[in-house]
N, C-alpha and C positions, 0 to 999 in steps of 0.2 A: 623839629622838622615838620611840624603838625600846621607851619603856618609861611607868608614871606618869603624870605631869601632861602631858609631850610625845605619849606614847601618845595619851591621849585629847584633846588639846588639835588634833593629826594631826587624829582621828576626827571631833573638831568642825566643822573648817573645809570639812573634806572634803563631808562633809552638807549644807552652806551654800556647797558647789558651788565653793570657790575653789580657784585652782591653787596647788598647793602644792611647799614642796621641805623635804623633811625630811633629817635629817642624823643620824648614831648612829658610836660604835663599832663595834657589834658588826653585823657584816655579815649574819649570816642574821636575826635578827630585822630591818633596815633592809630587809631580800628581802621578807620575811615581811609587812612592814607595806606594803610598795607592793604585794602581791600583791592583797593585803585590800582598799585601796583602786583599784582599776581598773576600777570597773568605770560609767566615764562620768559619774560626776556633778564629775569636775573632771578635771584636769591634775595629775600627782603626780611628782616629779622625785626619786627619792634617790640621795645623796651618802655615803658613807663619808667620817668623817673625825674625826678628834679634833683635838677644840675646844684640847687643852692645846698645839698644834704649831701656829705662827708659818703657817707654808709650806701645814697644812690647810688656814687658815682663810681666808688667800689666794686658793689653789686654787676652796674652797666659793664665796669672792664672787665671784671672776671666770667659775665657770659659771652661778651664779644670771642676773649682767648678761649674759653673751653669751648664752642660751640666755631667756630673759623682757625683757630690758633695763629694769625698771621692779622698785622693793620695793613691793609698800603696808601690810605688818606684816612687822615681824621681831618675832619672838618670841625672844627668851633664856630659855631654859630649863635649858642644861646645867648639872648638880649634881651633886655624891657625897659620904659623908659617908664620913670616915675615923676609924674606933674610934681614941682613944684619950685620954689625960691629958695634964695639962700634964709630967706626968714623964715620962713613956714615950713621946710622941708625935714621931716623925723629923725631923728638917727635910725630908726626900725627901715625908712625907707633909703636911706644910703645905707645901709648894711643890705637891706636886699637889691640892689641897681649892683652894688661892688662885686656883691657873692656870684651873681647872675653874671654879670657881664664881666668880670674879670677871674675870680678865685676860679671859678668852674671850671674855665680854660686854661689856668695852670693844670690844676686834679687832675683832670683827665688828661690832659697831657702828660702828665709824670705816673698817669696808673699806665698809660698804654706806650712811654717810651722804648722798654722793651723790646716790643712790637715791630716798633716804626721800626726803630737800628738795625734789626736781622729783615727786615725785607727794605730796607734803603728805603722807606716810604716818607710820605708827604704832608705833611701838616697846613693844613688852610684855615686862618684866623680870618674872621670875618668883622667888618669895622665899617662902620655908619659915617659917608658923608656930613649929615644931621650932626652928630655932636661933635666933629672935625670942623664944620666951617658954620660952629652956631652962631658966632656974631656975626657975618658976614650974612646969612639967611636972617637975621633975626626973629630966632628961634627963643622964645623966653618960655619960660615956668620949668623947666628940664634943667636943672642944677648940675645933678649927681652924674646923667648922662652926658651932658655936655662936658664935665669936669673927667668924665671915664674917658673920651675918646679926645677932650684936648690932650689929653698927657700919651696918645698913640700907646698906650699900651699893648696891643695889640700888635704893632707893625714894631714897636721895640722889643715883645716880648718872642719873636717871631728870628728878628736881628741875631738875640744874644743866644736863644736857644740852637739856631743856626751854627754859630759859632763855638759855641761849646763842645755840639756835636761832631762838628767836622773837625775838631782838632785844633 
C-alpha cells in the first residue's frame, strides 16, 4: 500500500472513514503513509511485511484477527514486474514476480478466509491491464508479468474462490 493502486486505494477507504490495515515492504514509506492518514477519519494499522515470506503473511493475519477480529475487504494488491526475456530472465526472478503477484494472494487469502465467511465480506484481486493486453500495447522485456496476468489468474482465482464459497 506504500505505493500506486494500494497507495491510493489506502487513500480511498481512509476518506470513507474505514479502518484500515495497510501492509508494504519498505518501512518508511508504510511510516510515511499511516502518518498521512491519522488524522481521525478512520483506524489505520501498518504492518511491514513481505507478501513473498510464508511466516509474514502469517504474522500480517494473526495481527489483523487479534487486534480487529473481523475482515470485511481484503484487497490483493501486491505486484512487481521484473525486466526481462524469455532468454535472460532468472528462475530467482520468476520465483519472485510468481510469489509476489500470485502465491501471496492465495496465503492471505486462505490465512484470512475465516474472516471473510463470518462477516460475508469482500475480496478485491487487483490485475494489470499491462500484462493482460501486453501484446497488443507492446509491452517487451516483462516475461513472468506478462505470463502472470495472461493466464488472469487473478479474475479466475477470484471465479472459483467465489464459487466454492457460496456453495
Amino acid at each position: 500500500a506504500t505505493s500506486g493502486i494500494g497507495y491510493s486505494t489506502a487513500n480511498l477507504f481512509h476518506q470513507l472513514g474505514a479502518t484500515l490495515v495497510v501492509t508494504g515492504r519498505n518501512t518508511e514509506r508504510l511510516k510515511t503513509l499511516e502518518e498521512q492518514l491519522q488524522d481521525g477519519k478512520g483506524q489505520i494499522l501498518a504492518i511491514a511485511a513481505d507478501l513473498t515470506k510464508e511466516e509474514d503473511i502469517r504474522e500480517l493475519a494473526k495481527a489483523v484477527i487479534n487486534k480487529f477480529h473481523t475482515v470485511d475487504i481484503l484487497v490483493n494488491n501486491a505486484g512487481i514486474i521484473d525486466k526481462g526475456t524469455i532468454e535472460d530472465t532468472t528462475l530467482e526472478q520468476y520465483d519472485r514476480v510468481m510469489s509476489t503477484n500470485l502465491r501471496s494472494m492465495f496465503y492471505l487469502t486462505q490465512q484470512l478466509i475465516p474472516q471473510l465467511i463470518a462477516s460475508k465480506g469482500s475480496i478485491v484481486n487487483v490485475s494489470s491491464v499491462n500484462g493482460m493486453r501486453s501484446e497488443k500495447l507492446r509491452i517487451s522485456n516483462v516475461v513472468v508479468y506478462s505470463i502472470v496476468f495472461q493466464a488472469n489468474f487473478s479474475k479466475n482465482f477470484a471465479r472459483i474462490i467465489g464459487l466454492e464459497l457460496s456453495g
